[in-house]
C-alpha positions in Angstrom: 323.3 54.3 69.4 321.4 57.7 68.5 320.7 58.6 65.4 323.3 61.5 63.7 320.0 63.7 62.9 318.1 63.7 66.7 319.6 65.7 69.0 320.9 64.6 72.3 318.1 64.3 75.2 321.1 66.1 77.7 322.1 68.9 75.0 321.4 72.5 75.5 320.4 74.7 72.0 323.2 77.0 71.3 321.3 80.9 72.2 319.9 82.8 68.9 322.2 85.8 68.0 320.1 88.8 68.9 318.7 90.2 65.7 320.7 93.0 63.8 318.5 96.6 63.2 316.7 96.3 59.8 318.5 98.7 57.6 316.7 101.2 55.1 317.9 100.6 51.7 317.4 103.0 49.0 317.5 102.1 45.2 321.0 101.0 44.1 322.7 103.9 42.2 325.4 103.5 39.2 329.3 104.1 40.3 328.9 107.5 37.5 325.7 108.7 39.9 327.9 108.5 42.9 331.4 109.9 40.9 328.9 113.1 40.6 329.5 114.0 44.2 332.4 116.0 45.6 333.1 114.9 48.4 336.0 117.1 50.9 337.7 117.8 53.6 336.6 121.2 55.1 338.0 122.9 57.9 335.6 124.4 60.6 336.7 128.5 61.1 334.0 129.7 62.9 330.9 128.1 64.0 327.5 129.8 65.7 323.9 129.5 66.9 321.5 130.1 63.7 319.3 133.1 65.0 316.1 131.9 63.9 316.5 128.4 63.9 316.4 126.2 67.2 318.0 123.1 66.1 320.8 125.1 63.8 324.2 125.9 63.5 326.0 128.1 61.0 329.7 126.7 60.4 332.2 129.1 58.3 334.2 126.7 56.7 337.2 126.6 54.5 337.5 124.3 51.9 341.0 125.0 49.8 341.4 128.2 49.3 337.6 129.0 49.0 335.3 130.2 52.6 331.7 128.6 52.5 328.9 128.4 55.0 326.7 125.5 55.7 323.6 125.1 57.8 323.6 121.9 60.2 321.2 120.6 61.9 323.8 119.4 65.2 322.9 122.1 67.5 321.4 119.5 70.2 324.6 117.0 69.3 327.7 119.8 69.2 328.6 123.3 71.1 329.6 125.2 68.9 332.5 126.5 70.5 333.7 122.3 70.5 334.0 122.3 66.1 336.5 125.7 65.8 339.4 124.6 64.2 338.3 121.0 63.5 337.6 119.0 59.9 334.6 117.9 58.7 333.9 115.9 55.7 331.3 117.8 53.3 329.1 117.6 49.9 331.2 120.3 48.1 329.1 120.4 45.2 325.4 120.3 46.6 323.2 123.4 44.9 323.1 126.0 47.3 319.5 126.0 49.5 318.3 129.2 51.9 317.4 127.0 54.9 315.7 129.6 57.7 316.7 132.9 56.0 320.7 131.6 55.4 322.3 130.3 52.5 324.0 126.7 53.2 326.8 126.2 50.6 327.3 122.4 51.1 326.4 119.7 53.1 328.3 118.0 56.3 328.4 114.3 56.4 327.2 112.7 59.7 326.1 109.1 60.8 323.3 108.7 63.5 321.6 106.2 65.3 318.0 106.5 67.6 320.0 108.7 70.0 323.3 110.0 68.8 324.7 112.1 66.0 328.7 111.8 64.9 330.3 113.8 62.3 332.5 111.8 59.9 336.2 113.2 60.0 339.3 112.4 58.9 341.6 110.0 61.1 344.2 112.9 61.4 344.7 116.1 60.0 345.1 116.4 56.3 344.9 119.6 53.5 342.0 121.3 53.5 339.7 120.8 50.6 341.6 117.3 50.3 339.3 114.8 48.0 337.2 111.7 49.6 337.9 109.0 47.6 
């Protein structure tokens, strides 16, 4: 009779789960820190190469009833032809910032990885300048 605790002579260890990415964490923020950002749903109307900038774009984007730009830095990730017409999810409120000699009204949201960049957007279409909740 073996022993509960010692493992069987003929038993095989179950594989290790390959280790998970470490994660960088920033410092925890209050729920009234995050409520401060305006977060929406813009609508792409025109989107170009920036002209002094290699790794730019300069999207034209409507959010309500109001016509913004923001800089991106997706040139190597997006034609710009492929975002016309499309929604984006942005930081309305961001203060504006001259980035290369144009004025970026906003921010676009974006996840990314060692080797690929992917806008956030909504599911399916909804009302421009809708709220993200």
């Amino acid at each position: 009779m073996t022993d509960a605790a010692t493992p069987s002579p003929t038993a095989t260890p179950a594989p290790a789960a390959p280790a998970a990415p470490a994660v960088e964490s920033k410092p925890l923020i209050t729920y009234e820190t995050f409520a401060q950002l305006d977060l929406r749903v813009a609508t792409v109307l025109e989107a170009r190469e920036h002209p002094n900038a290699n790794k730019l774009l300069l999207l034209k984007i409507q959010v309500g009833d109001v016509v913004k730009q923001i800089v991106a830095g997706i040139k190597a990730h997006y034609a710009p032809e492929t975002l016309i017409g499309t929604q984006i999810i942005i930081v309305n409120n961001l203060e504006p910032a001259m980035l290369r000699g144009e004025e970026s009204q906003g921010m676009l949201l974006a996840a990314s990885d060692a080797t690929s960049v992917m806008l956030l957007r909504p599911e399916k279409a909804i009302s421009s300048g809708a709220k993200v909740k």
